[in-house]
C-alpha positions as a Markdown table, in Angstrom:
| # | Residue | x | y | z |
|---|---|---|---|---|
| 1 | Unk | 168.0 | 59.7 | 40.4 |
| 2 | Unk | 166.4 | 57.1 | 38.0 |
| 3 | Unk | 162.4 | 58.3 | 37.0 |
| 4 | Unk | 160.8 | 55.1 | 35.7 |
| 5 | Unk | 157.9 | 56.5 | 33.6 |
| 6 | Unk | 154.8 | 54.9 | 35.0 |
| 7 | Unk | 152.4 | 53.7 | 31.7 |
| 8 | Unk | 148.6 | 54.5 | 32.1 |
| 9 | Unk | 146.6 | 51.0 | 31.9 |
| 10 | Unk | 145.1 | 50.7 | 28.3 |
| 11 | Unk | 141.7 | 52.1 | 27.5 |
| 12 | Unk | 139.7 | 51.9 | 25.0 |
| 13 | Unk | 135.6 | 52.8 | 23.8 |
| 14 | Unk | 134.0 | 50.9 | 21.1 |
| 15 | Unk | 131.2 | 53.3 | 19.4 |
| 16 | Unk | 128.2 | 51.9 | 17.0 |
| 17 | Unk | 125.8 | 53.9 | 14.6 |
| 18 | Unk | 123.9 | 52.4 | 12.1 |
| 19 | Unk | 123.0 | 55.4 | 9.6 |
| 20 | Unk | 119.3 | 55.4 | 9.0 |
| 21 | Unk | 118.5 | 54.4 | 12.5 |
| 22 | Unk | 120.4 | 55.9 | 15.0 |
| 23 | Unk | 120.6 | 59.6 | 15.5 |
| 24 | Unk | 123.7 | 59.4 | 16.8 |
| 25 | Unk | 126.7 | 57.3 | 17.1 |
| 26 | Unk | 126.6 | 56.0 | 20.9 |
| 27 | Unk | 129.2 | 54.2 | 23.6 |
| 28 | Unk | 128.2 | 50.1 | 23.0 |
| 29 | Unk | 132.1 | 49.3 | 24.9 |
| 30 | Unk | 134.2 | 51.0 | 27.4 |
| 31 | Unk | 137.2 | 49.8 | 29.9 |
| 32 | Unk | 140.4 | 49.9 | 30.6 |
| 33 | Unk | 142.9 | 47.5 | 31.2 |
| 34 | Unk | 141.9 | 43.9 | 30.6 |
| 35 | Unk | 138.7 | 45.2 | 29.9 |
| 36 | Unk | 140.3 | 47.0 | 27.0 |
| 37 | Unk | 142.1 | 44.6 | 25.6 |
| 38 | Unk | 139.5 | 42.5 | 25.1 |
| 39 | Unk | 137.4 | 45.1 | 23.5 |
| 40 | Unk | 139.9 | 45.3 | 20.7 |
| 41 | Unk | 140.6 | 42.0 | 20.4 |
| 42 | Unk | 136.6 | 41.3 | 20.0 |
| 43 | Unk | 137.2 | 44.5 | 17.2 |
| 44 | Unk | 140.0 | 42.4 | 15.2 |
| 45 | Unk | 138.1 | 39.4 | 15.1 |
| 46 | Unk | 134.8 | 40.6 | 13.6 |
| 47 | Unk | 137.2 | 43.1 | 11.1 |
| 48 | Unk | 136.0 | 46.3 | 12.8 |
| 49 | Unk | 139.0 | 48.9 | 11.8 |
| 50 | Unk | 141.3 | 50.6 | 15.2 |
| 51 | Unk | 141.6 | 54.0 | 15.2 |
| 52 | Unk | 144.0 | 55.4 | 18.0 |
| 53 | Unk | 143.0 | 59.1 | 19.5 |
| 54 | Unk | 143.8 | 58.9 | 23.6 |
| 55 | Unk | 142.3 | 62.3 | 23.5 |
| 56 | Unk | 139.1 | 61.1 | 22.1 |
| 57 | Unk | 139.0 | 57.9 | 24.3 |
| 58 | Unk | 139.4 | 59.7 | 27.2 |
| 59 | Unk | 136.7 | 62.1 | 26.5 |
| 60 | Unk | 134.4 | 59.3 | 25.6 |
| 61 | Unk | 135.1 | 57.1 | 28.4 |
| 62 | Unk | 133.5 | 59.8 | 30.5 |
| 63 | Unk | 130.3 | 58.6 | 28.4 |
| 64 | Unk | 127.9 | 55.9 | 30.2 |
| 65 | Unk | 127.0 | 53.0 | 28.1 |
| 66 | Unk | 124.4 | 53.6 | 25.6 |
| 67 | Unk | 125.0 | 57.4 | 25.3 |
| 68 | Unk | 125.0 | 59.0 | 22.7 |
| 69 | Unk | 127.9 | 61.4 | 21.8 |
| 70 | Unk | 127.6 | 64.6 | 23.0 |
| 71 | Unk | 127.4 | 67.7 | 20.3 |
| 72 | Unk | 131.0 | 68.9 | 21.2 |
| 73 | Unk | 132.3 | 65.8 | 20.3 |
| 74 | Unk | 130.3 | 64.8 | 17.4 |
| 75 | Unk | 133.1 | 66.4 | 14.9 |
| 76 | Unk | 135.7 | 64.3 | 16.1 |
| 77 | Unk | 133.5 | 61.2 | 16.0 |
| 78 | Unk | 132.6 | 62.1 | 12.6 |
| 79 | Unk | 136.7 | 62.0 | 11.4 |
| 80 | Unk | 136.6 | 58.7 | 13.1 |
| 81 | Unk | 133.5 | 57.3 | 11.1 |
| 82 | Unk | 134.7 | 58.8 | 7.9 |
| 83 | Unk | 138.0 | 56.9 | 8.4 |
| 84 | Unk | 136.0 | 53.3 | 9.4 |
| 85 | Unk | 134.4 | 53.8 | 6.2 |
| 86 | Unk | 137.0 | 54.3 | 4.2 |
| 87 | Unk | 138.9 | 51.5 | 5.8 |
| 88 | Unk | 135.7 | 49.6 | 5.0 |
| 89 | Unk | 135.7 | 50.6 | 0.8 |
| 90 | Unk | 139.4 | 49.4 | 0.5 |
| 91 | Unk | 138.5 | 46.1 | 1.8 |
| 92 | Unk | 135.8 | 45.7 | -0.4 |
| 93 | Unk | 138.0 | 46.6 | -3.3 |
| 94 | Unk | 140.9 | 44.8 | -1.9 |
């Protein structure tokens, strides 16, 4: 018997904070699909950095629009920032 492995449509979440204002970071994007891939294409164009985590993603799709991230979450959020940000200082000295 052939088993064709059946691919789960793309997802993706798109999170903003802006340090100083925000408490938290919160869900501005989330979709799957074509939904999805337009959500990282809009992330490539205005230089935001990709991160993949399909654990994460699927924990924050669960989220509603404008939530912010929940405290059980918040550590793995915070790798994800700390990454960005990094990402962010080598393009500056790049």
């Amino acid at each position: 018997m052939n088993e064709k492995k059946i691919e789960k449509p793309k997802r993706a979440v798109a999170l903003g904070f802006e340090q100083g204002k925000d408490e938290a970071p919160y869900v501005i994007a989330s979709g799957t699909g074509k939904v999805a891939e337009k959500i990282l294409e809009l992330a490539v164009e205005h230089g935001v950095p990709l991160r993949e985590d399909k654990e994460l993603v699927e924990a924050l799709a669960g989220l509603e629009l404008g939530d912010a991230i929940p405290d059980e979450l918040f550590a793995a959020v915070a790798e994800v920032l700390v990454f960005f940000e990094k990402v962010n200082r080598e393009r500056k000295r790049a």
